[in-house]
N, C-alpha and C positions, 0 to 999 in steps of 0.2 A: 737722274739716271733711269731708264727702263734696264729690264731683265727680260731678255726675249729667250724662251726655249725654242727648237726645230724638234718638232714633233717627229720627222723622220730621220733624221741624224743624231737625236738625244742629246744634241750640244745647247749647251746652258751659254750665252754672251749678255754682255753687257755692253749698251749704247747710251752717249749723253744724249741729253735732252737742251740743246741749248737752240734757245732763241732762234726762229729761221730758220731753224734745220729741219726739214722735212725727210720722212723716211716712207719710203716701199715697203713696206711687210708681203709676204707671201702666204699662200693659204696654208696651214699646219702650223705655226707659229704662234706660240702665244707670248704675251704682251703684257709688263705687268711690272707697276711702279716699284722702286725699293720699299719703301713704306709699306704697300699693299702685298707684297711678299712676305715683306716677316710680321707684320699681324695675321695672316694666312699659315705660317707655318709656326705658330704662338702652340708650345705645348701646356693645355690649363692648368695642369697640374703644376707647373711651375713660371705662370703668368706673373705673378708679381716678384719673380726672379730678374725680368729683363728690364732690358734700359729704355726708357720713356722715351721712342725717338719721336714719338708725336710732340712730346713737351719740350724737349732739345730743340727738335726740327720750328717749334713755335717762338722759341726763343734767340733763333737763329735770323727770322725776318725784322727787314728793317722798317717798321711802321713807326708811324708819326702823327700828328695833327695836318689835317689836309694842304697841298701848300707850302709843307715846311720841309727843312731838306730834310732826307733822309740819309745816316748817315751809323756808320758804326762805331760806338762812341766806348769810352774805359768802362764806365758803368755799366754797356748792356755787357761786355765782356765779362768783367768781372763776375757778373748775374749768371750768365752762361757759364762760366767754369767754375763756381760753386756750385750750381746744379749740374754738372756734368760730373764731378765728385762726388758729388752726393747717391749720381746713381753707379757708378762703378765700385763704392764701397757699398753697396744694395748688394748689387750682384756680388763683388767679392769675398760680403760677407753669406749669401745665401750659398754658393758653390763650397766656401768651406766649410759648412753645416754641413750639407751634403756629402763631402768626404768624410768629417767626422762618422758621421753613422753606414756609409760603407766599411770604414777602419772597422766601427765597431762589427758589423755582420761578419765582417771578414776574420776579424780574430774569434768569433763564434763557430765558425765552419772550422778552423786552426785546433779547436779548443776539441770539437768532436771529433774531425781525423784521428788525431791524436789519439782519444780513446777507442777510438774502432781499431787504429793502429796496435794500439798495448793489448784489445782484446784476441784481435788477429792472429798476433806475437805470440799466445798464450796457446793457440791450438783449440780446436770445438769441444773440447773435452773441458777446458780451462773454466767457463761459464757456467757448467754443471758442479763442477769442483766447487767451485765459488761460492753457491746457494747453498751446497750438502755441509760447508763449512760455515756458514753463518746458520744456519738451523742447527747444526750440533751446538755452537756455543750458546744458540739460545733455550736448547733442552741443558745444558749443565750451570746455566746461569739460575735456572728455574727451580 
């Protein structure tokens, strides 16, 4: 598959690539393999979150000893969708790390509203009260 952009229409399509088919491109148009897209738009910060399509895509062709047919057989399947599990529990397991620790910031932000909300509630005066009454108990403590 190519992914052709039109520079001056901003429309994103998608063209096969098979066999014999020749294509016209126009000038403004960029050109630009699936593969070579999404390594191109790999954010690194979460690189080893994505799915190996080079090693899919590697495990996908049907190579053989020169000569011999080539053929799609149980074994290389079987090979292919345990690695193909392998990376979508990757990714499934990184994206719910990733929630987890959103949950947590977000019950953090929950945690302080709340007290800015109770100090609010109390009126500008309330946070002077506050002090003048933890320093009286701690002059009658003393």
């Amino acid at each position: 598959m190519l992914i052709i952009e039109d520079l001056r229409t901003k429309r994103t399509y998608w063209r096969s690539t098979k066999r014999g088919v020749k294509y016209k491109f126009e000038a403004g148009q960029i050109i630009m393999k699936f593969g070579e897209q999404l390594r191109s738009s790999v954010i690194k910060e979460y690189e080893w979150s994505y799915i190996d399509y080079d090693g899919l895509k590697a495990l996908l062709k049907l190579d053989g000893p020169k000569g011999s047919e080539k053929r799609w057989t149980e074994e290389k399947e079987t090979k292919f969708i345990d690695a193909l599990d392998a990376q979508l529990d990757r990714v499934y397991t990184s994206r719910r790390a990733r929630r987890e620790r959103l949950r947590g910031a977000l019950r953090q932000v929950a945690e302080v509203d709340d007290v800015v909300a109770r100090l609010d509630s109390r009126g500008p005066w309330a946070e002077l009260a506050s002090e003048w009454m933890t320093m009286f108990r701690l002059r009658r403590s003393s």
